[in-house]
N, C-alpha and C positions, 0 to 999 in steps of 0.2 A: 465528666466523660463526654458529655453532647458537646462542649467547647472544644473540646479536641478531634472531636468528629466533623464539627462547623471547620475548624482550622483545617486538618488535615483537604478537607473537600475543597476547601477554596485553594489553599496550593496548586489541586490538582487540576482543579478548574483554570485557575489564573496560567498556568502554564501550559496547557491544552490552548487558552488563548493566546501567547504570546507563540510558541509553535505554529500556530494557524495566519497567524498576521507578521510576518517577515522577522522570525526570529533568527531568522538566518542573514551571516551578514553579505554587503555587495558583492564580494569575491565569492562565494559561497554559489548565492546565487546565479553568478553568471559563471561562473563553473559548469553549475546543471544546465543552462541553457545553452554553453558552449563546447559540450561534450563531445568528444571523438565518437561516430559510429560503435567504433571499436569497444572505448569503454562503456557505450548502453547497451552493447549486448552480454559485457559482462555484468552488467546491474540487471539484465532480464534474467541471468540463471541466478543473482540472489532475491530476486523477486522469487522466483518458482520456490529456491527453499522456503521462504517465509511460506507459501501457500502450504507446502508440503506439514510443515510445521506445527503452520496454523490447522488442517484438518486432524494431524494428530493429536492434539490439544482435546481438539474435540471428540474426537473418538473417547478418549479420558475423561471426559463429561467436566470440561474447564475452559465452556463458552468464553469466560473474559479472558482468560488467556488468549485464546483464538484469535480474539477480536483487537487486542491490543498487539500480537503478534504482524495478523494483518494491517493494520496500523503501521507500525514500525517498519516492515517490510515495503509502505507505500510511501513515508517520509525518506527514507534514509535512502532507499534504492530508486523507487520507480520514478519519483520525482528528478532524480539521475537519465534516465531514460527521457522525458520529453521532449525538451529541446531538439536531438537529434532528431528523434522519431517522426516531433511537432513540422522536423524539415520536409522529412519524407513522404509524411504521409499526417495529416494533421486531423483528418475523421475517426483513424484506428488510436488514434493516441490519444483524443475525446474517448471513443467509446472504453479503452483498458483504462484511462483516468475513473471515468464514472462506473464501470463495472468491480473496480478493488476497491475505490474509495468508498463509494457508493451504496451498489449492490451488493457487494459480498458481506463486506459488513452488517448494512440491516438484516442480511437472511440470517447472521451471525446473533447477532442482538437480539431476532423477533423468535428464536428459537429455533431455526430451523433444525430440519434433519441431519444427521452427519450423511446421508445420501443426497438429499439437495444440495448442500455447501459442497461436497463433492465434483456433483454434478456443472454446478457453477464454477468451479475451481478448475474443472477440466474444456471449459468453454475460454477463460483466461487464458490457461496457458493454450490453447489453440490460436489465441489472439497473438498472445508471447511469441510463438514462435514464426507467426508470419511477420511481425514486427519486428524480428530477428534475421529474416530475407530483407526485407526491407533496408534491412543496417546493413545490408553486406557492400 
């Protein structure tokens, strides 16, 4: 049972690393870097579901959901959003890079409150949606 626990864990592990270091291929990537306005602001309203999501998770008392939820929400979407954003405005799209990848997560991890991760959730999407002018 512990060797399928070691296995299991390193899967998960090894591919959390291969995600993090350009598992994504050329076209991929410069996809998201090449993004129309248009399509990052529809990757900011799937960003905001994942958040929405991700606080009801937690409400349900199912932090790793939350936090992988968040996750997921930052690989597949917001990571979509940069490039553009990175054109327009490249401080705001630092600070929503490091505030969902980041921030939100460890409050997510270190246990925060379902009224803190809220609270921060509602500070994102205030970023989200001026990052949303920004694309117009």
């Amino acid at each position: 049972m512990k060797l399928r626990s070691a296995l299991v864990s390193f899967a998960f592990v090894s591919g959390l690393g291969l995600a993090g270091c350009g598992g994504e291929s050329k076209s991929e990537e410069a996809a998201g870097q090449s993004g129309t306005p248009a399509q990052a602001r529809a990757e900011i309203g799937e960003v905001r579901k994942a958040l929405d999501t991700a606080v009801a998770q937690l409400r349900e008392g199912d932090a790793k959901a939350a936090d992988n939820t968040v996750s997921e929400g930052y690989l597949e979407h917001f990571e979509k959003v940069e490039g553009p954003l990175g054109k327009v405005d490249g401080e705001l799209n630092e600070k929503l890079e490091d505030s969902i990848r980041e921030e939100l997560r460890e409050k997510i991890q270190d246990g925060g409150s379902v009224a803190e991760v809220t609270q921060l959730v509602s500070a994102i999407k205030t970023d989200l949606a001026t990052a949303e002018q920004k694309l117009q």
